[in-house]
N, C-alpha and C positions, 0 to 999 in steps of 0.2 A: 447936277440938278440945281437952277437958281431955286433958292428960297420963297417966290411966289409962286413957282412950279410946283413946289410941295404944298404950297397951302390949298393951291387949285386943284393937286389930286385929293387932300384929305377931304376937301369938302365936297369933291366925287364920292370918296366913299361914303361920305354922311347920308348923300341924295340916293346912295343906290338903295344904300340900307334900308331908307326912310319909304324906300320904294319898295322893297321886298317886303316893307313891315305892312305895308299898306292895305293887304290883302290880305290880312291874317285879325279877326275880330278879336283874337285873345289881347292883342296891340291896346285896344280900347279897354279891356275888362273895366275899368272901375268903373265905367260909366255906363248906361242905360242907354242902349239904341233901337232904333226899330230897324228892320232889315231894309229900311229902302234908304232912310239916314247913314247907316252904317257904307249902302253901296255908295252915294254919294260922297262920303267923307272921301274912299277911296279912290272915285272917279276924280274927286279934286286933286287928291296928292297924288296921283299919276300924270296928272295935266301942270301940275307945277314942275313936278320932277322930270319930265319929258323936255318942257321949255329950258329948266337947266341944261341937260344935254343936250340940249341943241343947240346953245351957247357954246359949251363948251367947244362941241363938235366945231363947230365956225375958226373959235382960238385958237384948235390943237392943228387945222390942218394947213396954215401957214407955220408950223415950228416940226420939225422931222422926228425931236426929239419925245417932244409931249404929244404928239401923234402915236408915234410907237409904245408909248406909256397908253394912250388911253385906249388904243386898237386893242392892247391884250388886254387892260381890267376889264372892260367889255366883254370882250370874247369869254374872260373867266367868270364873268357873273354869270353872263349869260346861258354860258354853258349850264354853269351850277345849277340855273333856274330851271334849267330842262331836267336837268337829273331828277331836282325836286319837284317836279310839276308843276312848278310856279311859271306857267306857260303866257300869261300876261306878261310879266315881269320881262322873262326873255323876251318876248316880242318885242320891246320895247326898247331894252337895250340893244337888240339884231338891228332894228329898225333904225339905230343913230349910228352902229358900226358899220351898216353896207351904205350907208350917206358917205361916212370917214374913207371904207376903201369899197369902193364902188365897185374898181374889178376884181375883185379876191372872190373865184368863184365858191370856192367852202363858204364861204362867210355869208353869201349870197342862201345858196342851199339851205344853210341854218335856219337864215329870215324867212325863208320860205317855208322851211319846216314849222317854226315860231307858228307863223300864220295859222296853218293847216291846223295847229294842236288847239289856238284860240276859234277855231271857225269861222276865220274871215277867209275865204277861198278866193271871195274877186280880188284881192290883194296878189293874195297868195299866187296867182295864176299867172299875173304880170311880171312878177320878180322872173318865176317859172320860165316863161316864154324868152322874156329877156335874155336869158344865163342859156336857154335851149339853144336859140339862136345863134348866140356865141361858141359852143360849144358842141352842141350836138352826144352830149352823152346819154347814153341808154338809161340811166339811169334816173336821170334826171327829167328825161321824157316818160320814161317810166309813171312818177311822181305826176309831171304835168297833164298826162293822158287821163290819171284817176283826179286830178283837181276836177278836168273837164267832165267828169261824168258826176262828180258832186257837184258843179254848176248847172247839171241840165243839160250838157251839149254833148250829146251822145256823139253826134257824126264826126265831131272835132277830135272825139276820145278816139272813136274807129281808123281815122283818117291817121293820126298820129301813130298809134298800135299797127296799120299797115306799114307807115314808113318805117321804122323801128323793126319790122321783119324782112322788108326789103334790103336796110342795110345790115343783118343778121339773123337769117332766115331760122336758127337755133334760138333766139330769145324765148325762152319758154314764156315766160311772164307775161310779154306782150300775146303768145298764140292764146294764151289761156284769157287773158281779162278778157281779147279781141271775143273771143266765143263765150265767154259770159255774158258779153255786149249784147252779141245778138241771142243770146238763153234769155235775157232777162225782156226781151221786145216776143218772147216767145217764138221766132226765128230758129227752130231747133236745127232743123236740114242744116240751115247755115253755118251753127254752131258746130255741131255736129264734122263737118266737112269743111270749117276751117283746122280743127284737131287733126283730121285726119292725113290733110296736105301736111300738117307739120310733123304730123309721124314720118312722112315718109320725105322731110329733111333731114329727121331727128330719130332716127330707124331704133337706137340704141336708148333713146329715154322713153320709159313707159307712162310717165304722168299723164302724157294726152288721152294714151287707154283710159287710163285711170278717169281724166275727166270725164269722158265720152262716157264711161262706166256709169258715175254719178250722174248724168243726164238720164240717161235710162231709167237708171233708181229713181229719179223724182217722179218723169211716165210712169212707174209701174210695172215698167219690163225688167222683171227681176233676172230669168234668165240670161238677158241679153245682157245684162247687167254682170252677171257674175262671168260671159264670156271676156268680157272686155277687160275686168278685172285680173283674168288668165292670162290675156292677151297682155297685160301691162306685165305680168311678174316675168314672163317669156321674153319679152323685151328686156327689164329691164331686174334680172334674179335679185330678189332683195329690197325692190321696195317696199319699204314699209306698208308704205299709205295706202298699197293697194294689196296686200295681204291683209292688213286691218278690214277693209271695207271685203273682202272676198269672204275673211272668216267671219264678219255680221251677219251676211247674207244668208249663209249658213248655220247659224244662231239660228236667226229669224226661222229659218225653216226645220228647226229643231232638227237638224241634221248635224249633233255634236262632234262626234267622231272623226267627221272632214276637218270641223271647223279644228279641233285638236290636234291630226295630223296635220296639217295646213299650217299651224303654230308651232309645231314642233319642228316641220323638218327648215322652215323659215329660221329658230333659235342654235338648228345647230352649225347654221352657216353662221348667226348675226346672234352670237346669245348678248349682247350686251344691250339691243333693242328692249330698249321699255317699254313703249308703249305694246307690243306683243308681247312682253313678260309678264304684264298684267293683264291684257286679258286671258291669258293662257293659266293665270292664278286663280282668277277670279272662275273659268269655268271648271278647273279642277274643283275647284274649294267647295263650287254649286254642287256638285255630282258627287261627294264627301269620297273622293279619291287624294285622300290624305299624303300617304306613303311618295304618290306618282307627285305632287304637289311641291313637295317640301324643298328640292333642288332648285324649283325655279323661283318659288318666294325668297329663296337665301340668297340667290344670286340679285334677284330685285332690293332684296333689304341690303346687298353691300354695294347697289350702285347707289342707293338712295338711304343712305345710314339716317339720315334727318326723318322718312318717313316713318313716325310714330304707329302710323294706322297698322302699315302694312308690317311693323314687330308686334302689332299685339295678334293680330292674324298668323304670323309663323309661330306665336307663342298658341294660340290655340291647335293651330297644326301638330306642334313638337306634341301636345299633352294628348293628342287623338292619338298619335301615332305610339302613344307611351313614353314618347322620348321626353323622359320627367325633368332630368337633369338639364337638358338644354332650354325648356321650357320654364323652368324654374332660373336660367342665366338670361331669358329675353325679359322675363316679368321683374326681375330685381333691376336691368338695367334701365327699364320702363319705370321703375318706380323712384331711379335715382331723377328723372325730370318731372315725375310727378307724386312727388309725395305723398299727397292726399288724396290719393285718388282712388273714390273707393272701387271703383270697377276693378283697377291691376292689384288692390290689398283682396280679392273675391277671387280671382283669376291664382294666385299665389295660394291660399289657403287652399281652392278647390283642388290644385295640384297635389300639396301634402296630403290631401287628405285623401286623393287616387294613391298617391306612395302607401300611405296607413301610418302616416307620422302624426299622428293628431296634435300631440302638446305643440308642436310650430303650426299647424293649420290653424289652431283655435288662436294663437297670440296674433296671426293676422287680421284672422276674421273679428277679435276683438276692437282691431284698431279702425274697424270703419263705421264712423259715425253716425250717431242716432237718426239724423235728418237722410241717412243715404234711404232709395227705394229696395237697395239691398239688405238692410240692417234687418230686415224681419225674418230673410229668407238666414243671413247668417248665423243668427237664432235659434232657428231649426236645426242649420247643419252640427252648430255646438253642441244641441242636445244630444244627437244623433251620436254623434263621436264621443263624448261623454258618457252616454249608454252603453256603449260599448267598451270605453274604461272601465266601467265599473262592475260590467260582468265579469272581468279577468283581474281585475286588481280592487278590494275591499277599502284602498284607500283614495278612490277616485267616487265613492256613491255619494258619501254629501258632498262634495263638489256638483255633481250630476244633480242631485234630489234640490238643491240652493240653488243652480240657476234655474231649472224648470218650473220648479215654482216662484221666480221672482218675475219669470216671462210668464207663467198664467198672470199676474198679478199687472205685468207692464202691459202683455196686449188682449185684453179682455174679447175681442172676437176670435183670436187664437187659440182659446180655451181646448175645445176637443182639438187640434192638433199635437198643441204639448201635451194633452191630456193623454194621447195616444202613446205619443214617447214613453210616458210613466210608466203609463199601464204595463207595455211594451217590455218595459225595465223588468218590472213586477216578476210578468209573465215567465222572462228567461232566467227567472232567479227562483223559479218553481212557486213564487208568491200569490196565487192564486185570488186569494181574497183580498189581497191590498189590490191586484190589478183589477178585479172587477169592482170594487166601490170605487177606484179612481175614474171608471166610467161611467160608472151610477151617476156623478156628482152631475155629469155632463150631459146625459141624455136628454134632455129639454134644451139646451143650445136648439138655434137656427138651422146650422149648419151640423148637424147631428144627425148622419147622411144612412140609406139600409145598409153601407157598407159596415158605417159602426155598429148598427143596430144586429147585425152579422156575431162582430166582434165582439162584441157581448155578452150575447146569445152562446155565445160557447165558451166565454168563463164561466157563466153560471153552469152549465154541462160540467164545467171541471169541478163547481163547486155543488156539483148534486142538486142546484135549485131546478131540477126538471119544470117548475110552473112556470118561474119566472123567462124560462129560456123558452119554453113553446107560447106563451102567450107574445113574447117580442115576437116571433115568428108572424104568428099568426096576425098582430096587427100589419105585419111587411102585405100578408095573404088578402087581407080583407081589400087593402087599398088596390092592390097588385093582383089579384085573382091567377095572372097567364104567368108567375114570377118561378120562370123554374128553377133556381135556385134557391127560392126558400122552399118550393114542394124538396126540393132533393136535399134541403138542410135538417129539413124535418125529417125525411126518411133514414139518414145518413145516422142521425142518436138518437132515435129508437131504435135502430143496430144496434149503437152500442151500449144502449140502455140495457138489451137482451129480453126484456120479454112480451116485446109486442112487436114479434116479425113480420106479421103479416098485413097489418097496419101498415109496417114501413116498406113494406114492396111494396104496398096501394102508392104511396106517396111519391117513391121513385118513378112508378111505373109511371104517373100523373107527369114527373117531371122528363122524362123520356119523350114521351107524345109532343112536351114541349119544345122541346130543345135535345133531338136525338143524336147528335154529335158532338154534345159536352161531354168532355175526358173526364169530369169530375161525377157527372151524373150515371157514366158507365165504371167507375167506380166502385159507388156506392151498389149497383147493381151485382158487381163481379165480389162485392164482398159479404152482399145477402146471400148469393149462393155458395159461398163460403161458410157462412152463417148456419148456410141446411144441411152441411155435407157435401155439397156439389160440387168436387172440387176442379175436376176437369171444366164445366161449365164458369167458374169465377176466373181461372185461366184464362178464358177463352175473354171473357170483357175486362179482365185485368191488362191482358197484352196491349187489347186496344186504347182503353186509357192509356197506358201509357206512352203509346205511337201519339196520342194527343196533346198529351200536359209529361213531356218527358222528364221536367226538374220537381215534380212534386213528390216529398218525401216521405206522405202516406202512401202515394201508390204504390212506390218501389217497396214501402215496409209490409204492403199486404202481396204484394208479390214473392218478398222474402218468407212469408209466413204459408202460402201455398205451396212453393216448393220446397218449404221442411215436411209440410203436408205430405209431396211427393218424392219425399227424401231423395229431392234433389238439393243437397247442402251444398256442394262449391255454389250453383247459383241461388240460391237461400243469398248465402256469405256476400256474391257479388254483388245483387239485389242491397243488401243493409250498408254495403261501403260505399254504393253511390248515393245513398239516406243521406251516409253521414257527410261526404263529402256538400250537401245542399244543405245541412244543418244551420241551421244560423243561432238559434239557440243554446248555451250550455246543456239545460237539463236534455233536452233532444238528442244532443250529443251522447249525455252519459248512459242514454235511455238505448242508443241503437247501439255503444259498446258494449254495454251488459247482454243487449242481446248476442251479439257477435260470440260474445265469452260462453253465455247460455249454450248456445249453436255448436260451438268447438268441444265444450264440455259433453255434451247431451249426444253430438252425432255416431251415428254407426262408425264401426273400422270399414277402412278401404276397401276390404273383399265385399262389404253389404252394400259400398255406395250405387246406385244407378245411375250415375255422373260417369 
């Protein structure tokens, strides 16, 4: 290479560079432009840098040598340009390499592509025709057919699109744009029955069902729609595109089941098809058929290991299904890409805290920041879990009692929900009166709902304030007149007040009329007549309650207390172990084992039982 061959490429590359840079506004940063200065600036150094190469181009194609030099930097910017988008730039450079080699058909195609990607089509379409001409490749008519219908000349496109089938009656491409040509002039028949003639060159490819399908679907003819759709998978077992479209249809017509077997028996020919492994996830995942779910997300999450969405999704899947450990190995490897993330530090905690590992639940749930929408909800769940330490271990309550109250203090509209926690605490520590002033404090709050007004009302029962607890009622009563739950709250302790029975039938009987199939209301009924002696008659609406409210651990304990009644003791005993087994409370707990011990102690020998 002489020594001014080198100077004449470096100072190519200075013009290409200056040319790439041209179109990039950060080029200018230090200075102040407005967007029309800025295009002009560009407009110029593309017009300076154009007349360079084409200087150049002049030099290089008398010298064989500096020709073949400047043919490939071309080709490689140019290329580059496309990769990066910088579709001006190529343009520009195509446009002075197919000057240098006129018949290099690739080279040609490029420019031609160049064109199409800047939107000069009328360009575009000369190169096109040129190189068609020469050549005759399918491909490249291909190209040139869609120029012509981005220019407006539909007939030219059609006209082209026929020839292209005549010399390859199988060019799918062409039968298909051809019949989009005439779909979009609204010419369906035509559309319609050019697909149809190419099925029947093309007997083995079902795309044209397929299109034909899609035509339908835009008409409306759904039916006919999903035959064609049939018709393509019969043709052609395994297309995707038209199992996708067969299983929407089916969607749409909330006919899941098809759409489910339809994707399944599609994956066990083609399980590695994604785009049917997702929606085969996706309507699992709707219909929370977990278990059936999980094979096919794992198979999606290991063709698509990048896909973040769809590991937090298996990771919710694994923790429905229980599968803790695995769920807890998608959320940690989910958190090695996002560290701060408080959704997967919620997702991780939530999981520990399905196991019952609290002290790891709590140190995540700490880690997610005060600004998250989560932080308040993880708050509660701390208290919660905390509460629950410190029923069973003495050395977890001021840790428990210090955050609670530094969240009544951090979220002042949260008040009565930690307040409940407390109470809550109170409650299962047999602390009766600290749990009801801790609700005392609250009952003026906004959000100081009858549920609380409930909750209350029956610590003060525990703590013998009989006024305080029927006047909360009764303000529930005055508002609420039809509220049968507080008529049956009222009636339910004066039961067990004990001496105003007949009061308290008035009350039930009032909430009865209301609300005759509350399990809680026939209860209270089956235990007034308990109350009278009536024991066969308390039976008889104790059973039913509890066909009603089968987990509640009063029913089963006066059910246990009737049939000591009728010394029936093994079901007494059964009755108090499914109590306990619903116990959530310590003192409840120690409450229905003393009974149990009571029962074993107290009961007749085996020749008296009637068991």
């Amino acid at each position: 290479m002489t020594m001014k061959f080198f100077h004449f490429c470096l100072h190519l590359m200075t013009i290409l560079f200056f040319l790439s840079c041209s179109h990039t506004p950060s080029a200018l940063k230090h200075h102040q432009f407005t967007r029309e200065q800025q295009d002009q600036i560009n407009r110029d150094a593309l017009l300076i840098a154009s007349k360079r190469l084409e200087q150049m181009v002049i030099q290089a194609k008398g010298n064989p040598s500096s020709r073949t030099y400047l043919a490939t930097d071309l080709f490689l910017k140019g290329n580059m340009s496309l990769l990066e988008g910088d579709f001006v730039t190529a343009a520009e450079l195509f446009k002075h390499l197919s000057v240098l080699e006129p018949d290099d058909d690739f080279v040609q195609k490029k420019y031609a592509i160049s064109l199409i990607r800047i939107g000069d089509l009328e360009k575009s379409q000369v190169v096109l025709e040129n190189l068609y001409k020469r050549n005759k490749e399918e491909k490249v008519g291909l190209i040139l057919a869609g120029v012509y219908t981005g220019n407006d000349k539909e007939a030219k496109a059609r006209k082209l699109y026929q020839e292209l089938l005549s010399i390859n009656s199988k060019n799918e491409d062409a039968c298909v744009f051809l019949s989009k040509s005439f779909a979009m002039e609204k010419k369906i028949t035509q559309a319609k029955s050019q697909l149809e003639s190419c099925a029947k060159n093309d007997p083995k490819n079902g795309m044209y069902d397929y299109y034909i399908g899609k035509i339908f679907v835009d008409q409306g003819q759904i039916d006919k729609a999903i035959a064609s759709f049939q018709k393509a998978t019969i043709r052609q077992p395994g297309l995707s595109a038209a199992v996708s479209a067969l299983g929407i249809l089916y969607e749409e017509k909330e006919q899941l089941g098809k759409a489910v077997s339809l994707y399944k028996s599609h994956l066990q020919k083609h399980p590695s098809d994604t785009s049917i492994l997702n929606k085969i996830v996706q309507i699992l995942f709707v219909q929370e058929r977990y278990n059936e779910v999980i094979p096919y997300a794992e198979k999606l999450s290991d063709i698509e290991p990048d896909n973040l969405n769809l590991k937090v999704k298996l990771g919710i899947l694994y923790t429905d299904a229980k599968r803790y450990s695995e769920a807890v190995s998608v959320f940690k490897y989910l958190l090695t890409t996002s560290p701060q993330s408080d959704k997967i530090l919620y997702y991780l905690a939530a999981i520990y805290q399905e196991m019952k590992d609290y002290e790891v639940s709590i140190e995540y749930f700490n880690q997610i920041p005060t600004t998250s929408a989560l932080y308040t909800d993880s708050s509660i769940q701390m208290a919660n879990m905390l509460s629950a330490m410190a029923q069973n271990d003495e050395k977890w309550r001021e840790p428990f009692l210090s955050h609670v109250n530094k969240k009544l203090d951090e979220f002042p509209e949260m008040k009565v929900e930690f307040s409940v926690i407390k109470s809550g605490f109170f409650e299962s520590m047999s602390d009766y009166k600290a749990a009801m002033e801790t609700m005392m404090v609250v009952q003026n709050e906004k959000n100081f709902s009858t549920q609380h007004k409930y909750y209350l009302a029956n610590l003060y029962e525990r703590e013998k304030r009989f006024k305080e607890s029927t006047s909360l009622i009764m303000g529930i009563l005055k508002q609420e007149p039809k509220n049968a739950h507080a008529w049956n709250f009222l009636g339910y302790v004066f039961l067990e007040r004990g001496d105003e029975l007949e009061q308290a039938y008035e009350y039930i009987q009032t909430a009865l009329k209301l609300s005759p199939d509350d399990g809680y209301i026939r209860d209270s009924l089956g235990w007034y007549y308990f109350k009278k002696g009536d024991v066969k008659r308390a039976l008889s609406e104790l059973t039913v309650a509890i066909e009603k409210v089968p987990d509640d651990i009063e029913i089963l304990k006066h059910l246990a207390e009737v049939h000591v009644e009728l010394k029936n003791f093994s079901k007494a005993k059964s009755f108090l172990k499914s109590a306990l087994k619903k116990a959530r409370h310590q003192a409840d707990k120690h409450q229905i084992l003393a009974t149990i011990e009571k029962l074993e102690n107290d009961r007749l020998p085996a020749s008296g039982n009637n068991d």
